[in-house]
N, C-alpha and C positions, 0 to 999 in steps of 0.2 A: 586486417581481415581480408583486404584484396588481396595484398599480397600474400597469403597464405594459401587462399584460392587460385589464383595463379600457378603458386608452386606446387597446389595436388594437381593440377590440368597437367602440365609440365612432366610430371614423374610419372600421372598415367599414360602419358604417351610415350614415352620414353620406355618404359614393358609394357607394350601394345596386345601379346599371347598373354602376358601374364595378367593383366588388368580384363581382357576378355574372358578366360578362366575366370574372376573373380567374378565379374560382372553373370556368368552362366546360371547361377542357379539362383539367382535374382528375377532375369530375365525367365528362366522356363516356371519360377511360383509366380510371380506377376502373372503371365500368358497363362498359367495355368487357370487361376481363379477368374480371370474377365473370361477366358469361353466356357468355363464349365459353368459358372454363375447365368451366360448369354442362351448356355441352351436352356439349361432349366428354364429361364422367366421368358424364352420362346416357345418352349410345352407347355409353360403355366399360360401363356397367353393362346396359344391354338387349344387347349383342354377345357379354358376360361370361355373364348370363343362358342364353342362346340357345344358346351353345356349350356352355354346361354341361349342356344338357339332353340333349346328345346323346352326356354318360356321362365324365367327367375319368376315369373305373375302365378306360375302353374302350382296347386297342390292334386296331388294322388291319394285317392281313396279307393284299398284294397279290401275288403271284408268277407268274411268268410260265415255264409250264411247257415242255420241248422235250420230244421223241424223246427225246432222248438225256440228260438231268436235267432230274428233275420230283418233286416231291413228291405224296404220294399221301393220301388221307383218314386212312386209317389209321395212316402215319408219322407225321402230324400231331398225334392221337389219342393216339400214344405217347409224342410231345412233352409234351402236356401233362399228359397221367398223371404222370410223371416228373420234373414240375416242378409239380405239385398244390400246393408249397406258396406258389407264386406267382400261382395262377390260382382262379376259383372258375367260370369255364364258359366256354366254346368253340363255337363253332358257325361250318361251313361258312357259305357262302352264296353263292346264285348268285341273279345278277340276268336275267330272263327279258325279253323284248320279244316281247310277248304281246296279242293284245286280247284282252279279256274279253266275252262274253258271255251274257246274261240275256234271253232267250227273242227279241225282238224287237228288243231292245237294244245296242248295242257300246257299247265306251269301249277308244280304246286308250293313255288317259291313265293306267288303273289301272295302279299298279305292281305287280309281281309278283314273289315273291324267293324263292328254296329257300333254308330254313333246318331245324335244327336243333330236339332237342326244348326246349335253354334258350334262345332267341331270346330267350323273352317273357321271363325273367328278367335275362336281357342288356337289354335297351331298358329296362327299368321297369315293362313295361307293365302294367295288371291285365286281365280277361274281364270283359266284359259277361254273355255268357252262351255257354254251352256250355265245352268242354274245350280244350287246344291239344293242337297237335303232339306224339305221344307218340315214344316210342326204337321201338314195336313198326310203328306207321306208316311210318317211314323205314326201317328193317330190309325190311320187307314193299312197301316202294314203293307203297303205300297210296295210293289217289288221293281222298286228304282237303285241306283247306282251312280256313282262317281268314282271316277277312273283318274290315276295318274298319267303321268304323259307319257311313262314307258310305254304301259301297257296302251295307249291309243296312236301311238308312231309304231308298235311292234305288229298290234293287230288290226288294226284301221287304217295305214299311211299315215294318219295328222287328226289332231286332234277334234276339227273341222268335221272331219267324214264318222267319228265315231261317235258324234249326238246322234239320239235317235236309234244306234244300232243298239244290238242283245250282246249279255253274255255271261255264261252260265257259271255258277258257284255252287259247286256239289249236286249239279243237274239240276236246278232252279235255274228257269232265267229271267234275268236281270236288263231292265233297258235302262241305257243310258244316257241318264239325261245332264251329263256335267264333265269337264274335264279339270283339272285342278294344274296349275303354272307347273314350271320345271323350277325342283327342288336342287337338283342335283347343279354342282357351279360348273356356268360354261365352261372351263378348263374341265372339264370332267366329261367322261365320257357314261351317259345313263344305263344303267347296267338290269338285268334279272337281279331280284331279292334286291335292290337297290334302294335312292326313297322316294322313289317315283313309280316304282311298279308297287300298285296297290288298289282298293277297292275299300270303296266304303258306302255301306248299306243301312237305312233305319236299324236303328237298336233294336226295335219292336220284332224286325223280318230276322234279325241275325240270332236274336234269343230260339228263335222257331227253327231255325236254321242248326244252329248248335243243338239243338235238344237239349236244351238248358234253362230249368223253368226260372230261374232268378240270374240277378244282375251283381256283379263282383267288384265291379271296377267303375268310377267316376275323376273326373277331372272336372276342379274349379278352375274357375283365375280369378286373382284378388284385382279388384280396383286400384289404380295407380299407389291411391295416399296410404294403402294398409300393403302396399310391398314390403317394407320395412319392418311391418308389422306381424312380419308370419307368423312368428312362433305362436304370438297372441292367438291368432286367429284359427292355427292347427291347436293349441287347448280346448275353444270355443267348438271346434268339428269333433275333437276327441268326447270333449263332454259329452254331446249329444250322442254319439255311439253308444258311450260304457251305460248312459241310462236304457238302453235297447237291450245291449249284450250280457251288460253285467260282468265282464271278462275280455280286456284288454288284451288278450292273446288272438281274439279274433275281428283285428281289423289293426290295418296300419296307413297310418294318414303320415304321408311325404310330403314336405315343403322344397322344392326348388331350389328357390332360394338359399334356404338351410344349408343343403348338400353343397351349393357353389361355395357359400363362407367356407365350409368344413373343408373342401377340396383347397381351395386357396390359401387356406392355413397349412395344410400339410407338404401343399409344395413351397411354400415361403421355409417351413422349418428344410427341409431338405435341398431348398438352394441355400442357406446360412449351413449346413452338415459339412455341403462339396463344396463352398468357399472355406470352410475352416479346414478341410483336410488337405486343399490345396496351400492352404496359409502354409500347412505345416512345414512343405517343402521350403518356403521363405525362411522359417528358422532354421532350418539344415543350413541356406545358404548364409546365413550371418556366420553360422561356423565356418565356414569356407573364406568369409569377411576375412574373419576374425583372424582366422591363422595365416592366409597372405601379408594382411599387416604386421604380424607378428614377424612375420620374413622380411618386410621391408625395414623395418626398425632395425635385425640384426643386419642385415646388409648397407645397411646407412648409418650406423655407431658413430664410424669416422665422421661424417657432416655432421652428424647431430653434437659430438664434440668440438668440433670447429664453431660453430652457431654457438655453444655455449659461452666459448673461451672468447666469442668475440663480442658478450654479453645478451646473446639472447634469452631471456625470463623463460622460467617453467612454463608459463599461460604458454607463452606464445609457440613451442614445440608444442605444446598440448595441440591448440586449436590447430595447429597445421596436420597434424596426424589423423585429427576426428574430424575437419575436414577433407580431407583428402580419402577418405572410408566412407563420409558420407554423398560424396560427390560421386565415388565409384557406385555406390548403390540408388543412387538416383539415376543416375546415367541407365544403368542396372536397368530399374523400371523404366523409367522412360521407352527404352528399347521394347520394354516388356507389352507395356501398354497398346506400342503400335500393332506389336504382333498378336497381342490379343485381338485389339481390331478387327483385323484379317482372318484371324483363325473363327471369328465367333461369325463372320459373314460365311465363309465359305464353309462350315458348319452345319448354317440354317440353310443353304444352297442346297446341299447334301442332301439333310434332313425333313428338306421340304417346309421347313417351319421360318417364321418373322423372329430368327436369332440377335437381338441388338447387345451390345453391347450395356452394363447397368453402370450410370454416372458415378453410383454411390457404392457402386464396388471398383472402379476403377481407380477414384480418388484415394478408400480406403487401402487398396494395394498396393498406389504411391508411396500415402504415409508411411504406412508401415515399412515399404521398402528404405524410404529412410532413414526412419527410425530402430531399424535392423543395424545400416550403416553408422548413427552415432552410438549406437548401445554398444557393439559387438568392435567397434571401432575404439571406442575408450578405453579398455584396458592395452593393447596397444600403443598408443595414445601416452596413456600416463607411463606406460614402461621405460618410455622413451622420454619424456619429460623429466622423468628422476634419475636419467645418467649420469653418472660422476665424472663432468668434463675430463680429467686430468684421464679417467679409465677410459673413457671413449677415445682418446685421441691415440691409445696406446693401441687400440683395437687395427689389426690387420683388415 
């Protein structure tokens, strides 16, 4: 066996162009499948990232209120009292289409939201400086505010100087008494419409504000032990609707959670789509194996006659052929593997994203690359094993 592997080292280097040909289209499906596989579970990991920041704890509840059945703040309120052991906070929320104003200034990119006094515990968020949204604010329709940090570096200097100051939301004004941390990561630069230029007002002031006598929209967040437990728990919210509405068409209650499983299923199938279609370039190359062997067997008649006549066994042509096929396609990947390396970092360089390389695509790219080289190597192999010394030796 040593010596068989020696003499495929030996012959591949001895056609060094011809052995690199052989070894090409090993090495570009290998390279192919470790970076297309690296970027995908680099999107699946910055798209994973991204959605998760926006709370896996969090469900949404949309409804769409009539005349004649609607839920009201306070049914809702009784809701989740009642179900406390499922919930850790609640908050209406109304979205406003609003421009903001600061003395000279508009922006009607700021967003603006009536919320609740756990909003901030709902999102993550911490204070920069001042207080948030209290229960007696919303009670009392209190025309307070809490500001992002855009908006209090854009139109205050710092968030510092904008406690205490006003500022106007569809010609109401608003004093503020809160500033909310920078959302936005310091490699970033905080931008307009950004997610730090924002506003948020009692739900109570913003209903008034909208002219919108009812509320549409709420956010829970489940308590740690019923994360797992969402679906259960979006049934138990659904239930209580459909006895309200009587018609399922009018409310939809989103789990989080849910959406991230769904998401991560869909990129897991579609990085196994672009490793198999990468793969497929690996069987192109076993043909490419396959017929340079076929070339070296005819070009080697004569030795393989000589070998026989001087009693070499069929095994032992065998295994020198199918190794020698499988050593050039390992060789193959191996090359391939480094270059994957390199191509899936500087990739994620590119791309902006955490592209790693996946252990368990690499491995399996291996395998298979040399299992291309003994499969596609064996017929080869055996052709050359079943020469008829006396005809091989007559061979020019």
């Amino acid at each position: 066996m040593l010596n068989s592997f020696n003499l495929a080292l030996k012959s591949i280097w001895s056609n060094k162009m011809r052995s690199f040909l052989t070894m090409l289209g090993i090495i570009i499906g290998v390279a192919a499948v470790i970076i297309l596989v690296g970027i995908v579970n680099g999107e699946m990991s910055y798209m994973t990232s991204s959605f998760a920041s926006m709370g896996t704890n969090r469900i949404t509840v949309n409804v769409i209120n009539l005349n004649s059945r609607s839920v009201s703040v306070d049914e809702m309120y009784d809701f989740y009292e009642d179900n406390e052991k499922y919930f850790s906070h609640l908050s209406p929320t109304v979205s406003v289409s609003a421009t903001v104003k600061v003395g000279n200034e508009n922006s009607s990119n700021t967003s603006v939201t009536g919320v609740s006094e756990d909003y901030l515990d709902i999102m993550s968020y911490d204070l920069e400086k001042g207080r948030f949204i209290q229960y007696a604010d919303i009670a009392a329709r209190q025309k307070v505010a809490v500001i992002g940090l855009y908006v209090a570096e854009t139109y205050y200097e710092s968030a510092e100087k904008a406690i205490g100051e006003r500022i106007s939301v569809n010609g109401t004004k608003y004093q503020i008494v809160g500033v909310v941390e920078r959302q936005t990561s310091s490699s970033d630069e905080m931008s307009e419409g950004g997610s730090d230029d924002f506003v948020y007002i009692p739900y109570t002031a913003a209903v008034k504000l909208s002219r919108n006598g009812t509320i549409n929209n709420y956010t829970f967040t489940l308590r740690d032990e019923y994360v797992e437990e969402a679906s259960t728990v979006t049934t138990v919210i659904e239930d209580f609707l459909y006895t309200i509405f009587k018609n399922d068409d009018l409310y939809t209650v989103t789990a989080m959670s849910e959406l991230l499983d769904s998401m991560n299923e869909m990129i897991a199938q579609m990085s196994l789509m672009l490793g198999g279609i990468a793969g497929i370039s690996l069987l192109v190359a076993g043909v490419g194996v396959m017929n340079i062997m076929l070339v070296s067997v005819t070009e080697r008649t004569r030795e393989i006659g000589i070998r026989k006549a001087l009693g070499a066994k069929r095994s032992t042509i065998l295994t020198q052929f199918v190794i020698e096929a499988a050593v050039t396609s390992s060789m193959g990947g191996i090359i391939g593997i480094f270059i994957g390396f390199i191509g899936t970092t500087v990739a994620g360089k590119m791309m902006d994203i955490d592209a790693q390389p996946s252990i368990g695509w690499v491995i399996a790219s291996f395998t298979i690359s040399m299992a291309i080289g003994l499969v596609f190597g064996y017929m080869p192999a055996r052709s050359a094993a079943t020469l008829n010394p006396i005809d091989a030796l007559r061979s020019d």
